[in-house]
N, C-alpha and C positions, 0 to 999 in steps of 0.2 A: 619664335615659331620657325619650324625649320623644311625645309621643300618638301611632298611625297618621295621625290627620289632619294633626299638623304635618309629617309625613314626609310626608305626598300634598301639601300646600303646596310642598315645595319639587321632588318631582316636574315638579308645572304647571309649575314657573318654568323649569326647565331645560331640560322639552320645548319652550315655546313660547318659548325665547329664545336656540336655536342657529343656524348659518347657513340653517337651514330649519325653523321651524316643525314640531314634528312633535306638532298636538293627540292627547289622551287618550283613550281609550273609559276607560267604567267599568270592563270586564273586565280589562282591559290594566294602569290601572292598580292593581287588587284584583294581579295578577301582579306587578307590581313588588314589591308591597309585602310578600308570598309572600319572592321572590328577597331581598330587601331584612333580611328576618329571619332567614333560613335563613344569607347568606352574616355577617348579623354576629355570630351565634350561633359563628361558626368565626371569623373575622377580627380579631371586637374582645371577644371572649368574654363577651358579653351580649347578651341582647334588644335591639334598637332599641327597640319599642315595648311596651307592657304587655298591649295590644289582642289576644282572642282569634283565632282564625283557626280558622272554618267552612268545611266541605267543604259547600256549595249547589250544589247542579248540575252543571253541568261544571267550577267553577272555584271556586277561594279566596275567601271573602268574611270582609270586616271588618264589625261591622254598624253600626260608626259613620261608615264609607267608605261603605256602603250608604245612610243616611238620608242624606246631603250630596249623592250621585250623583241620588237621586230627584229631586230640588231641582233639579238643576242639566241634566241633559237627558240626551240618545245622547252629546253631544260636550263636553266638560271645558274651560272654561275657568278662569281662575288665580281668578276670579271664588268659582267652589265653595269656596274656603277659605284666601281672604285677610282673615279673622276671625282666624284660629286663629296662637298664639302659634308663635314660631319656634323652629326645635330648639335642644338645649339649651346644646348646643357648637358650639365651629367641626369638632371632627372628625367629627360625627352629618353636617353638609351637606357634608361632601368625601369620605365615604362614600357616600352617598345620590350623587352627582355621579357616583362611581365606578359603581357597581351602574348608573344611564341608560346608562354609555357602553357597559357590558358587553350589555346587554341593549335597546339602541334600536334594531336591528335589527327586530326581532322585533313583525310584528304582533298586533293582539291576538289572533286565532286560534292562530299562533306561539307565544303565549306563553301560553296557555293549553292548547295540546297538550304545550310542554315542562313545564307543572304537573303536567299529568295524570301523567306518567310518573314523576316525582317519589315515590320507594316511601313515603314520610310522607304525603302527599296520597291516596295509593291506600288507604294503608291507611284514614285517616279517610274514604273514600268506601265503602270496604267497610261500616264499622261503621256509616254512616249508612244506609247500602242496608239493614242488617239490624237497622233502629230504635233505633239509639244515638245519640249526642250529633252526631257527626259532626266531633268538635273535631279540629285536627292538633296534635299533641302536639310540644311542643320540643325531649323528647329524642327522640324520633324525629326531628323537623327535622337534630339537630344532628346525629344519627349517620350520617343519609343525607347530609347534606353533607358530613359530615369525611372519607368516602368517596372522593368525588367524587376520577376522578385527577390533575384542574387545577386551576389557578383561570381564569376567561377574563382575557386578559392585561388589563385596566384594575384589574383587582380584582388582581392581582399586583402592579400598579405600586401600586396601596393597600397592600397589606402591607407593600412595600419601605417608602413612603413613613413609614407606622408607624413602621418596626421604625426606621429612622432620629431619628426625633423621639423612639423613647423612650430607644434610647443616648443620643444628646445630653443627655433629661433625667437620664438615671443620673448620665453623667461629669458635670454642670451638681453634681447631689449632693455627688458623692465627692469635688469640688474645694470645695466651701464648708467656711465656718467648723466645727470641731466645736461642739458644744453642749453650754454650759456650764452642768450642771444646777445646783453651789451658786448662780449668781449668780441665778439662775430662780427657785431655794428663798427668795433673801433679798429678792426684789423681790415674789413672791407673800406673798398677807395670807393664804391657810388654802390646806389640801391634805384628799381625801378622806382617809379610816384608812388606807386598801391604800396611798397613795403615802407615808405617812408612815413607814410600818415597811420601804421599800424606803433 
């Protein structure tokens, strides 16, 4: 699992490195990064990121995406958080890749009306309105996406693309050598208790 910011690192790069340029707002991208959690809590059955998510305002905020935005102006460049280490796998940035395509559409007003609507977001705007924490909660995240009756197709062609790489690795398994536990037992120098009485 890799920080919000290294997930906003590779936001920057992808927005500002397609056939058109299409810089950041901070809002815009606090909503990606919304979207970005919600769909891989469904898609890759985990968090992307550890980073909590506040209902502030009108919109989603991370507050380590907030200290970096302050820093860096109205408009985002790759500048904001070419510090920050890169995700942790190759699947974390061809998801993140995926989730831009699904949602580059979408200015940042766009994408912050489509947050609002969001019944997880609603609900932590409700309980911040009425002096609570304001946090969005993950399994609400998860349950109001698991919902959802699509995927938008770039994030389809991500699921296919999975679900492919993980057959391959099962059959890549069930064709390898079986595993030879005496020969395992006589090349190891000790074993815990629990492995010894198996």
């Amino acid at each position: 699992m890799s920080s919000a910011t290294s997930v906003a690192k590779v936001f920057l790069h992808v927005s500002s490195h397609g056939p058109v340029p299409d810089p950041l707002t901070p809002d815009r991208l606090q909503c990606l990064l919304f979207y970005a959690q919600g769909w891989s809590l469904v898609l890759r059955d985990s968090e992307l990121f550890p980073d909590e998510i506040e209902c502030q305002g009108t919109g989603p905020k991370i507050v380590a995406i907030l200290d970096a935005c302050r820093k860096a102006g109205p408009v985002l460049s790759e500048k904001a958080f070419a510090n920050e280490p890169d995700l942790d796998d190759k699947d974390e940035t061809d998801f993140v890749h995926h989730i831009w395509f699904a949602y580059d559409h979408l200015s940042a007003t766009g994408l912050v009306g489509s947050v609002q609507s969001e019944p997880s977001f609603a609900k932590a705007k409700k309980e911040h309105e009425n002096g609570g924490s304001g946090l969005v909660s993950m399994n609400d995240v998860l349950e109001s996406f698991s919902r959802k009756p699509g995927l938008p197709p770039p994030l389809a062609e991500y699921s296919r693309q999975r679900s492919e790489r993980e057959r391959e690795a099962e059959v890549a398994v069930l064709r390898s050598d079986t595993l030879n536990v005496d020969a395992l037992r006589k090349e190891t120098r000790s074993f815990t208790p629990s492995a010894e009485r198996r």
